[in-house]
C-alpha positions, 0 to 999 in steps of 0.5 A: 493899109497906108499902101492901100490907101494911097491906090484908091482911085481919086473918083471915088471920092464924087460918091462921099460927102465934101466933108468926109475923109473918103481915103480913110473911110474906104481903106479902112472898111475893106480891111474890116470886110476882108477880115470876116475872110468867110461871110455866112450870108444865109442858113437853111433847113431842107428835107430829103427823100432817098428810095432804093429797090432791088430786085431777087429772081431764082431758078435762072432767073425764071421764078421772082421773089418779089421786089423789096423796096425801101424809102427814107425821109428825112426832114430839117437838114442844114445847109448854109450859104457863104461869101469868100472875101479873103480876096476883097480889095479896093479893084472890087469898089467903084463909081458910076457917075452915069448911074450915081452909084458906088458898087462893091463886088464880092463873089457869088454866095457859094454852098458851103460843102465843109458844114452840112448837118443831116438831120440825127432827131428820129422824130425827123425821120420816116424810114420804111421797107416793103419786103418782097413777098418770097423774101426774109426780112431779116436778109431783105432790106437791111443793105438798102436802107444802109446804102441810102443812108450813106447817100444822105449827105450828097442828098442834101447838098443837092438840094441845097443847091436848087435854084430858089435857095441861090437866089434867097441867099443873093438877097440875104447876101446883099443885105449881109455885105451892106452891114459890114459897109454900114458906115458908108450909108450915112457918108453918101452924098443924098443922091448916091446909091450903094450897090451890091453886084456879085461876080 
């Protein structure tokens, strides 16, 4: 820590109150967020809807049992957002004397693909099989609706990523890192912002 502090750029010191111990401050508030090493910044809930179809012909292909088709829809899956900060340092805290600021970069808040729940509730799940009209039931169906349950997991990961949960979970990210900075607020001289950028 003592090494750390002693790398502090001096300028970072127009950002604080005279009265404050800016060395002291810094050093230790980075080390309490590079201790949270994986900030989950954001949770939520997504619904997926896989459908499969195939096709049976017989005779050389010249006579069609029909189609047998098969939707599955499932609701309130979790997927969560994160921020890695193992690497945090003082090189990602600055002042902008131009613009008054005191900045903090941290990484964009990724996806996190170790924890996804799809969703186990069967009152959260609508599955449904049309059979061809020349096809068993008992022989039609089943494969598919097996096929696209295993395709449920990658299915909600993707739409975990879609573009307007990213930018919720850069707004709940922001809110998320100036909580861990908490103490800095108050120490701020009065025209001095704390910023949030992500790189």
């Amino acid at each position: 820590v003592i090494a750390q502090a002693a790398r502090i750029p001096d300028r970072l010191a127009a950002a604080f109150k005279p009265n404050i111990s800016v060395t002291t401050l810094v050093s230790s508030a980075i080390e309490h967020v590079k201790r949270e090493t994986k900030l989950v910044v954001m949770t939520a809930e997504v619904d997926v809807e896989i459908g499969k179809s195939s096709e049976m012909r017989v005779l050389w292909d010249e006579f069609k049992l029909g189609d047998t088709t098969v939707r599955l829809r499932v609701r309130d899956n979790k997927v969560q957002y994160f921020i890695p900060l193992k690497d945090f340092s003082e090189a990602d805290v600055s002042f902008d004397p131009d613009t008054n600021s005191l900045r903090v970069t941290v990484p964009a808040p990724r996806l996190d693909s170790e924890l996804v729940e799809v969703q186990s509730n069967p009152d959260a799940i609508d599955a449904q099989t049309d059979v061809g009209w020349g096809r068993l039931l008992m022989y039609s169906g089943d494969d598919l609706m097996e096929e696209a349950k295993r395709e449920l997991r990658g299915a909600v990961l993707r739409e975990g990523a879609n573009p307007l949960l990213q930018e919720k979970a850069k707004t709940e990210a922001e809110s998320a890192v100036r909580g861990l900075l908490k103490e800095w607020v108050p120490n701020l001289r009065d025209d001095v912002e704390l910023r949030v950028e992500f790189s």
